[in-house]
Each structure stands twice: as structure tokens, then as C-alpha cells.
Backbone as a printed PyTorch tensor [residue, N CA C, xyz], in Angstrom:
tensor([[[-53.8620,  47.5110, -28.8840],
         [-53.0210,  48.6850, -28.7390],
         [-52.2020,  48.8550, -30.0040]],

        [[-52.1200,  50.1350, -30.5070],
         [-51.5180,  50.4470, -31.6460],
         [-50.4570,  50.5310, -31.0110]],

        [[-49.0610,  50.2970, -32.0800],
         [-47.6430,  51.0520, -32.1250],
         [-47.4020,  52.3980, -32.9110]],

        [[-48.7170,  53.0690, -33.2280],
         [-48.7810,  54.2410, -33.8870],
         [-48.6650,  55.4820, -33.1550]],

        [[-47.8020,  56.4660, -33.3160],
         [-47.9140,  57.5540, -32.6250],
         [-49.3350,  58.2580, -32.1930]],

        [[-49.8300,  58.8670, -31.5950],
         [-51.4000,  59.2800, -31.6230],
         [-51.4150,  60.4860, -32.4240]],

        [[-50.1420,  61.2650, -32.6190],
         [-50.6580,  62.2910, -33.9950],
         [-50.8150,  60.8660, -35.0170]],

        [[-50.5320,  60.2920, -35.4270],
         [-50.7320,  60.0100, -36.7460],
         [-52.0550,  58.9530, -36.7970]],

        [[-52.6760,  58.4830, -38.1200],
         [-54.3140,  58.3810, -38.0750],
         [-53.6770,  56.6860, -38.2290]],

        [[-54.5070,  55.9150, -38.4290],
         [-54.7060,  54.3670, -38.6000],
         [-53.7040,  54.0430, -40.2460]],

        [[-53.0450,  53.2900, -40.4490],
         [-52.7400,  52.7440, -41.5830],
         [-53.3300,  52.4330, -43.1280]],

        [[-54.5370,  52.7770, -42.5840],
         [-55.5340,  52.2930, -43.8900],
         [-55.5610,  53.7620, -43.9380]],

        [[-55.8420,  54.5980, -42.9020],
         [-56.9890,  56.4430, -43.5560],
         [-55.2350,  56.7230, -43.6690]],

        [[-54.3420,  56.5020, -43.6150],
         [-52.5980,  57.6510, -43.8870],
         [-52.5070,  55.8230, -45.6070]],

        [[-52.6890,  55.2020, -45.8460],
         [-52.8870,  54.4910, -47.3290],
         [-54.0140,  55.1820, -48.3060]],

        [[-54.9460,  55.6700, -48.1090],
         [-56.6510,  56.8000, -48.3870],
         [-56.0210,  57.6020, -48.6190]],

        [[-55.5140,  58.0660, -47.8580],
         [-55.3000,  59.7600, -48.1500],
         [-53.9460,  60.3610, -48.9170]],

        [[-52.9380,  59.0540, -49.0300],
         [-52.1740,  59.2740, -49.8500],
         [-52.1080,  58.7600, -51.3890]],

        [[-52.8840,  58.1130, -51.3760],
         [-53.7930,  57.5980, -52.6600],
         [-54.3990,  58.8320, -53.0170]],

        [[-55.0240,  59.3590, -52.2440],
         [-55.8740,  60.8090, -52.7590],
         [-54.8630,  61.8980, -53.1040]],

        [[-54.1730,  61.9750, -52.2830],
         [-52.8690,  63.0400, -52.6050],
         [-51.9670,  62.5910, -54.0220]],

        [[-51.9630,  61.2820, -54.1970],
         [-51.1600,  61.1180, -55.6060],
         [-51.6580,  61.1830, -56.9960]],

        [[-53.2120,  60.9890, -56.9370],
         [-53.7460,  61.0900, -57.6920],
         [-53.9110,  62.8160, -57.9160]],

        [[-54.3180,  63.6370, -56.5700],
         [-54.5310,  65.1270, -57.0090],
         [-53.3980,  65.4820, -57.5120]],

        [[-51.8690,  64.8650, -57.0930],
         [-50.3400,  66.0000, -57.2010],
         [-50.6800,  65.7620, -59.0680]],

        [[-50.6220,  64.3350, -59.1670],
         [-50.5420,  64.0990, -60.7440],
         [-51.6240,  64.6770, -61.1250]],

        [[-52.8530,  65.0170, -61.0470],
         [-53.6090,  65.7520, -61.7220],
         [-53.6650,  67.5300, -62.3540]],

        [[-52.8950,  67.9430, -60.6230],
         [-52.5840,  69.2840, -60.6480],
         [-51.5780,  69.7340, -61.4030]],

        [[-50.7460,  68.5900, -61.5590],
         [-49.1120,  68.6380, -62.1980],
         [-50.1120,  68.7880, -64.0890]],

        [[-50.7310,  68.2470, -64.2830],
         [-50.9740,  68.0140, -65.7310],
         [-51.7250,  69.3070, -65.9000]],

        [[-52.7210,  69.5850, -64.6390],
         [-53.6040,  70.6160, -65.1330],
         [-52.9050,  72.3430, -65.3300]],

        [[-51.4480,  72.3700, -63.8760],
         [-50.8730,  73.4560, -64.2340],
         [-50.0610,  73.6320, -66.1640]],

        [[-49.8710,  72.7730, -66.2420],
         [-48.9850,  72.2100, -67.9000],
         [-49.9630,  72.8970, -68.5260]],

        [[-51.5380,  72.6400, -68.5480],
         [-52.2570,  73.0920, -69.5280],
         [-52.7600,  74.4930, -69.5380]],

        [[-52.3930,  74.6020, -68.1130],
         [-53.1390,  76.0520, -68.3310],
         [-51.6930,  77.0100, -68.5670]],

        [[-50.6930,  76.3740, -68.7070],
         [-49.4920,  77.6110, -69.4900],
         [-49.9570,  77.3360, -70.9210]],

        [[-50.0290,  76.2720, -71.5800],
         [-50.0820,  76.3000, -72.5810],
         [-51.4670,  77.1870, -72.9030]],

        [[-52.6980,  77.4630, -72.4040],
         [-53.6900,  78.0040, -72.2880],
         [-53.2140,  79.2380, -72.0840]],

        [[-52.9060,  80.0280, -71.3640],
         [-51.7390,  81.1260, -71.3410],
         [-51.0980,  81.8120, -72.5500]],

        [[-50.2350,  80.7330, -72.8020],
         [-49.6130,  81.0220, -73.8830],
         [-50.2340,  81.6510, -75.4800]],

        [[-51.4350,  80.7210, -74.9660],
         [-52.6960,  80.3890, -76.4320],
         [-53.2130,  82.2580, -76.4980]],

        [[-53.9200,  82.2320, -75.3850],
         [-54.1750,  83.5210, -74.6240],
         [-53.6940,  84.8030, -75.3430]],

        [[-52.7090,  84.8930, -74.4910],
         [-51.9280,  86.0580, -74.1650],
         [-50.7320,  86.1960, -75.4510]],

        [[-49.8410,  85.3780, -75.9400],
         [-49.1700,  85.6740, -76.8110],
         [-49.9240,  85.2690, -78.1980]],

        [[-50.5260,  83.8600, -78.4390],
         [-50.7870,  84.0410, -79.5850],
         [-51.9720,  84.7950, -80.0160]],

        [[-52.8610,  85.2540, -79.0270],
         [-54.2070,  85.8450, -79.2760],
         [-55.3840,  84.8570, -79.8400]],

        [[-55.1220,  83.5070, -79.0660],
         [-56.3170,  82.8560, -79.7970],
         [-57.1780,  82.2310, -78.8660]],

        [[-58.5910,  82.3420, -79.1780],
         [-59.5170,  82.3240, -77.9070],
         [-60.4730,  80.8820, -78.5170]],

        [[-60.6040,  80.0110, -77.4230],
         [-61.0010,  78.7520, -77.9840],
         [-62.1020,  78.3360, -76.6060]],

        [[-62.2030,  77.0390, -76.8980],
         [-62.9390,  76.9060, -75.5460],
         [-62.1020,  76.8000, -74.1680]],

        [[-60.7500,  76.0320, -74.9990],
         [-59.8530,  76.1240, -73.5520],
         [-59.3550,  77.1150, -73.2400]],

        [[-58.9330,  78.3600, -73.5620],
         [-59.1370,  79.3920, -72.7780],
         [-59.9390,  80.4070, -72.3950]],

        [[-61.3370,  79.3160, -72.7830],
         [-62.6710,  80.3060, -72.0220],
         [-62.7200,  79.5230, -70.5680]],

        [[-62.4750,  78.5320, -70.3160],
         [-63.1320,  77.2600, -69.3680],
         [-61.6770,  77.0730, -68.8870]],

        [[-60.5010,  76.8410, -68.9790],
         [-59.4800,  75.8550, -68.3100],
         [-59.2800,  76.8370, -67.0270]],

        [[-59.1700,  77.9970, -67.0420],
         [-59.0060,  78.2930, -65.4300],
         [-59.4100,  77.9890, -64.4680]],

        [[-60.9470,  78.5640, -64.5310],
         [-61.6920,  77.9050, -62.9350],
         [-61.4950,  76.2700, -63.1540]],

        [[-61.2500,  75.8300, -64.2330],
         [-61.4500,  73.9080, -64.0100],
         [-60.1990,  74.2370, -63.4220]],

        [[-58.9620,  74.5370, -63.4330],
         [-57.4850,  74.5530, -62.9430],
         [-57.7930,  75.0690, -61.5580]],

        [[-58.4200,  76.1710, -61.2250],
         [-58.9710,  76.0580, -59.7780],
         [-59.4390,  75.4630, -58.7570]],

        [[-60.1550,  74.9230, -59.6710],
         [-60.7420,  73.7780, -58.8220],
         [-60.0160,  72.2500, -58.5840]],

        [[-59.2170,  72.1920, -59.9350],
         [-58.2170,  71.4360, -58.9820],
         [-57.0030,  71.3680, -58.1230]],

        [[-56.7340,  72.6380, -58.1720],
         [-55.5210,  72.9380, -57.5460],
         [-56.2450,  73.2310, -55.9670]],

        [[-57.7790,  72.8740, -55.8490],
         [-58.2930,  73.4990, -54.4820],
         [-58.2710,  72.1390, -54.1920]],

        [[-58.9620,  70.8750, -55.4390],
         [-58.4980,  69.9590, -54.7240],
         [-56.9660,  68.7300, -54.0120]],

        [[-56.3600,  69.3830, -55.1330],
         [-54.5820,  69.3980, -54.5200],
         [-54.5440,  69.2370, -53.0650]],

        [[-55.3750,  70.8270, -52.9180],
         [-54.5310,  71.5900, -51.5630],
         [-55.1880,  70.9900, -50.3290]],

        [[-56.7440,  70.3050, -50.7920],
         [-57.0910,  69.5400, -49.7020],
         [-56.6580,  68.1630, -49.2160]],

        [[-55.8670,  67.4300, -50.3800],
         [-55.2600,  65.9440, -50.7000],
         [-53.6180,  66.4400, -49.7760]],

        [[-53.2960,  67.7070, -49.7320],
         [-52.5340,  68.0220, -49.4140],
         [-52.3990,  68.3660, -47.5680]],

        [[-53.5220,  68.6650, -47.3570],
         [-53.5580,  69.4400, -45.7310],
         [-54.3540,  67.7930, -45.2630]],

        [[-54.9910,  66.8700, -45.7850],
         [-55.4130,  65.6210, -45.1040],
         [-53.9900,  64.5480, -44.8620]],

        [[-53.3820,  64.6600, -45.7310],
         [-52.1190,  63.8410, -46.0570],
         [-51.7440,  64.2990, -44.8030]],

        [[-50.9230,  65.5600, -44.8140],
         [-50.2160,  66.3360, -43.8360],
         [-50.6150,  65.9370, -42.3540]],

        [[-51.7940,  66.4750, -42.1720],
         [-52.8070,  65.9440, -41.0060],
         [-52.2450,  64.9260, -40.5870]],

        [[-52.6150,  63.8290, -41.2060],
         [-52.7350,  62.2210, -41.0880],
         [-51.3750,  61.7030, -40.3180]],

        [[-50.1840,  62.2950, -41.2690],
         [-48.8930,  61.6320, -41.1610],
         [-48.2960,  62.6260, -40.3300]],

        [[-49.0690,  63.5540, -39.5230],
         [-48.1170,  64.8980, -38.4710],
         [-47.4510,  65.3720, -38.7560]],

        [[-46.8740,  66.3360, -40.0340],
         [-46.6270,  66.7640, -40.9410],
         [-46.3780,  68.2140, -40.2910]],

        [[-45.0410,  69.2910, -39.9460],
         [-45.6130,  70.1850, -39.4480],
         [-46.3450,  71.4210, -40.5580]],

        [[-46.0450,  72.4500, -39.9320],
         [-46.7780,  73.9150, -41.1460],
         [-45.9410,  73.9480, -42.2230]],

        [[-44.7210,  73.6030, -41.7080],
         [-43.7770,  74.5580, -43.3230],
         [-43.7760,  73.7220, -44.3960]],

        [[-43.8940,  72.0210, -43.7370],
         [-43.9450,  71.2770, -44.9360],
         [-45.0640,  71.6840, -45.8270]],

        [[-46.0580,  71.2670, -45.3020],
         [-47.8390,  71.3560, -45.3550],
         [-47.5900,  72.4010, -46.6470]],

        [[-46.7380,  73.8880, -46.2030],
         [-47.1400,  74.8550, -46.7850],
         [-45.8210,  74.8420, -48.2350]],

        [[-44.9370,  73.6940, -47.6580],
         [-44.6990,  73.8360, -49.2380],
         [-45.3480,  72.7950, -50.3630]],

        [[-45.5850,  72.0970, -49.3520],
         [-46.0000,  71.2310, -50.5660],
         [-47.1540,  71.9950, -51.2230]],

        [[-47.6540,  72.8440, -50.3640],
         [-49.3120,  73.9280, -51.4000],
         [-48.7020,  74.3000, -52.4210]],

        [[-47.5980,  75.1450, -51.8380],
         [-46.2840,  75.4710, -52.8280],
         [-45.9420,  75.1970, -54.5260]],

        [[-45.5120,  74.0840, -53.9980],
         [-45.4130,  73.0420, -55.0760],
         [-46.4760,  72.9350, -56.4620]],

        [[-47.9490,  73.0820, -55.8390],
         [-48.3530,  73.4440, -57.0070],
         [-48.3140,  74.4570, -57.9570]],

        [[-48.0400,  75.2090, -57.4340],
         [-47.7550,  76.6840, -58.2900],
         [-46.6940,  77.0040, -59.4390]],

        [[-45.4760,  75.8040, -59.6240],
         [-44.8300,  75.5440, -60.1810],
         [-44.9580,  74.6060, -61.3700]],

        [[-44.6500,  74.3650, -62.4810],
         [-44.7060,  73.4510, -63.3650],
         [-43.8350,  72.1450, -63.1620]],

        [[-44.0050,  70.7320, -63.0180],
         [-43.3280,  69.6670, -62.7850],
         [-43.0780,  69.5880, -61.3470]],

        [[-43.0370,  70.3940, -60.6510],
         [-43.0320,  70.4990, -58.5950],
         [-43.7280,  69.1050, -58.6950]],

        [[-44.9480,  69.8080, -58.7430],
         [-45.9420,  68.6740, -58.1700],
         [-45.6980,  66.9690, -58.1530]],

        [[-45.1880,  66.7580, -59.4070],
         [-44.7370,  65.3220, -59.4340],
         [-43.3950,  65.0170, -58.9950]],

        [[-42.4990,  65.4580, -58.6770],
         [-41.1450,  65.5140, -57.8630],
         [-41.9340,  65.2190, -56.3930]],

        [[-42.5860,  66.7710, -55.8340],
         [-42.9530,  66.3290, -54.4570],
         [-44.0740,  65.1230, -54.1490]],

        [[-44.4410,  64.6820, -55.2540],
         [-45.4920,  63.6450, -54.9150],
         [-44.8160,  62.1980, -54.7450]],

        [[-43.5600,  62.0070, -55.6630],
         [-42.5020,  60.8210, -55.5470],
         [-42.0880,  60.9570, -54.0240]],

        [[-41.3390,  62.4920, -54.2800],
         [-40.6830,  62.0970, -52.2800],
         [-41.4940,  61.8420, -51.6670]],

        [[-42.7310,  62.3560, -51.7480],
         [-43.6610,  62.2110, -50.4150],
         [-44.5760,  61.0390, -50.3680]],

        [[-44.6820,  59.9430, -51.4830],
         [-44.9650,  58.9740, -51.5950],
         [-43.7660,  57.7220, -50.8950]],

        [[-42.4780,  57.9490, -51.2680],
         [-41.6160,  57.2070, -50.8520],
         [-41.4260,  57.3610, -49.1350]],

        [[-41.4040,  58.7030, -48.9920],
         [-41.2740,  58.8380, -47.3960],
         [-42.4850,  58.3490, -46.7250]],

        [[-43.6460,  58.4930, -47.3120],
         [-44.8580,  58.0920, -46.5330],
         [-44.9270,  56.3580, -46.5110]],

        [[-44.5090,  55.7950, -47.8860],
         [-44.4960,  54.1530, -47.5320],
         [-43.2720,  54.1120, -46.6510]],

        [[-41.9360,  54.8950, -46.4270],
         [-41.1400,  54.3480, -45.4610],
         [-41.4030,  53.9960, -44.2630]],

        [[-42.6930,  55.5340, -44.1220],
         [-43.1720,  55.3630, -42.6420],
         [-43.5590,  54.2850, -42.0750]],

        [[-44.4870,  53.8990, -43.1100],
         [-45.6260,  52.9290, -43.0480],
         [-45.2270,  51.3090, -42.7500]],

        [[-43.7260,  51.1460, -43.3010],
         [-43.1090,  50.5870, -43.3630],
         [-42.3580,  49.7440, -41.5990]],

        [[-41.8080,  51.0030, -41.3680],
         [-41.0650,  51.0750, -39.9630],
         [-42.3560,  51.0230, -39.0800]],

        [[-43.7130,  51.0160, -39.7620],
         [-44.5160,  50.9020, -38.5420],
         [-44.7390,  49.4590, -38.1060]],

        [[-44.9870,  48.9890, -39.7080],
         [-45.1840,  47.8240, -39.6470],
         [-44.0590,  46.4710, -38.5700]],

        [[-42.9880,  46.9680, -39.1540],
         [-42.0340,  46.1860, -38.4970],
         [-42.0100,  46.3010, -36.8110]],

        [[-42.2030,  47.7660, -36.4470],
         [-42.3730,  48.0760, -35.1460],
         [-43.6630,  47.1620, -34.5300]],

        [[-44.6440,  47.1300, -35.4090],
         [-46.2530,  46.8090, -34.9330],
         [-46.7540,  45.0330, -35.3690]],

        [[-45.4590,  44.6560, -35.9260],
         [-45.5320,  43.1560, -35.9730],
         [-46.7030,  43.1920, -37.2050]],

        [[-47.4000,  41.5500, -37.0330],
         [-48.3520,  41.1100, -37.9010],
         [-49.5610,  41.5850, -37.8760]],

        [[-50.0830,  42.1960, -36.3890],
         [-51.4230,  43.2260, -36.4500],
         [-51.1720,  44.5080, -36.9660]],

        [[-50.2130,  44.6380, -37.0060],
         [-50.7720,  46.4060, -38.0500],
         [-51.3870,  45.9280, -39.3140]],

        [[-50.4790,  44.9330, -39.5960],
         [-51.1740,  44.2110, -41.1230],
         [-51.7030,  44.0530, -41.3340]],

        [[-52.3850,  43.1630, -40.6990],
         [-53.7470,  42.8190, -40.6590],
         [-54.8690,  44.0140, -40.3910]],

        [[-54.7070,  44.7220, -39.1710],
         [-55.5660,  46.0600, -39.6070],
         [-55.8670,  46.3990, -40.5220]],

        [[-54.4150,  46.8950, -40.8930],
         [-54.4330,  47.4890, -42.3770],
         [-55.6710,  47.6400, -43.0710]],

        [[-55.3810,  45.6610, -43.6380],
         [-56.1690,  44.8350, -44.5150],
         [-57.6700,  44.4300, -43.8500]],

        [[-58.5020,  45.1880, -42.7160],
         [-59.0550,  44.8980, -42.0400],
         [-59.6130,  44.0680, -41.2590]],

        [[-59.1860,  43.3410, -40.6600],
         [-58.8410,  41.9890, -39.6670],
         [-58.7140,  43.0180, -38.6020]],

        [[-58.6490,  41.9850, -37.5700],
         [-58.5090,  42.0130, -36.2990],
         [-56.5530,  41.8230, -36.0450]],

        [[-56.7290,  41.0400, -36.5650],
         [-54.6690,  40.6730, -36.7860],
         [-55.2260,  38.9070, -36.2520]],

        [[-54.4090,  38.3810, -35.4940],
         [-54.2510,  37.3180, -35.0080],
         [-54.8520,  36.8170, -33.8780]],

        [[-56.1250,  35.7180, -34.1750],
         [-56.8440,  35.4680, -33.3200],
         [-56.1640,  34.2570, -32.4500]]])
């Protein structure tokens, strides 16, 4: 028997999926950076290169994968809509992304944390895939 709420998923897939979410926030965070500067390249200085033939849809595509690192996270840890929908938010901004990826990294190990203590030496062991204590 878990001490886990039943919205929330197993300890290892809410450790997965926030691993996946920190890696997309920091990716999206770098990729929005480039595409201002791509922008900038663009539109004010008038100079057309490969990165501003190509960096958009690549910036699309990761900001699509953001938003999925973002709605699994959410999922996982029962997260309601408004958060969910700011953290989408968040990417749309320059530097957001890595601000909300700290809080939401720290709050998510707190969770994980208070579960543990709640759930003794078998959550741990789950975790780490064991059975816990034979």
C-alpha cells in the first residue's frame, strides 16, 4: 500500500518526468534567448543567415516540447489548470522559464520529500526499485 495520494503517479514516473521538465524549461529558456537574438538579427539589423532561416520552427518544436514536459509534470504531481497554464506561460517570456523550473523543482522534491517521511523506508526503496523491506 502506497502513502501516495491516488492523483499523484509513483515516485520514480513524478522523479522521470521532472527530469524531463528540467531539462525542456532549460532548453526552452536558451532556445527563447536565441530566437530574440534571431529577431533582432531579422528584423532590425536586416541580416539573413541560416539562423534566421531555421531557428523558428526548431524554437517550435521545442517550446511544444516544454509544453508536453509541462502538462506530464502537472499530471503526475495533481497540479490544477491555472498552474499547468502558467507554467505554458512561462515560456513565452525570456528567463521565466528558469525561475519557474527552480520553484517547481524545489516544490516537487519537497513533495517527494514529505512523502517519503510519511511512507517510511518502502517508498525508498520503490523509488530505487525494490520491493522495500523483505
Amino acid at each position: 500500500m502506497t502513502t501516495y495520494p491516488q492523483s499523484l503517479a509513483k515516485p520514480k514516473q513524478i522523479r522521470s518526468a521532472l527530469s524531463f521538465y528540467r531539462v525542456m524549461a532549460i532548453t526552452a529558456g536558451i532556445a527563447l534567448v536565441i530566437l530574440i537574438i534571431e529577431m533582432v538579427m531579422k528584423y532590425l539589423l536586416k541580416q539573413t543567415n541560416v539562423l534566421t532561416e531555421y531557428w523558428s520552427p526548431i524554437h517550435g518544436l521545442i517550446y511544444m516540447g516544454y509544453a508536453a514536459s509541462v502538462a506530464n509534470l502537472g499530471i503526475k504531481c495533481a497540479w490544477g489548470a491555472k498552474r499547468i497554464v502558467l507554467n505554458l506561460l512561462a515560456g513565452f517570456v525570456p528567463v521565466v522559464p528558469w525561475i519557474a523550473e527552480r520553484r517547481n523543482h524545489a516544490e516537487v522534491e519537497a513533495m517527494r520529500q514529505r512523502a517519503y517521511v510519511a511512507g517510511g523506508p518502502s517508498s525508498v526503496a520503490s523509488e530505487r526499485g525494490g520491493d522495500g523491506p523483505r
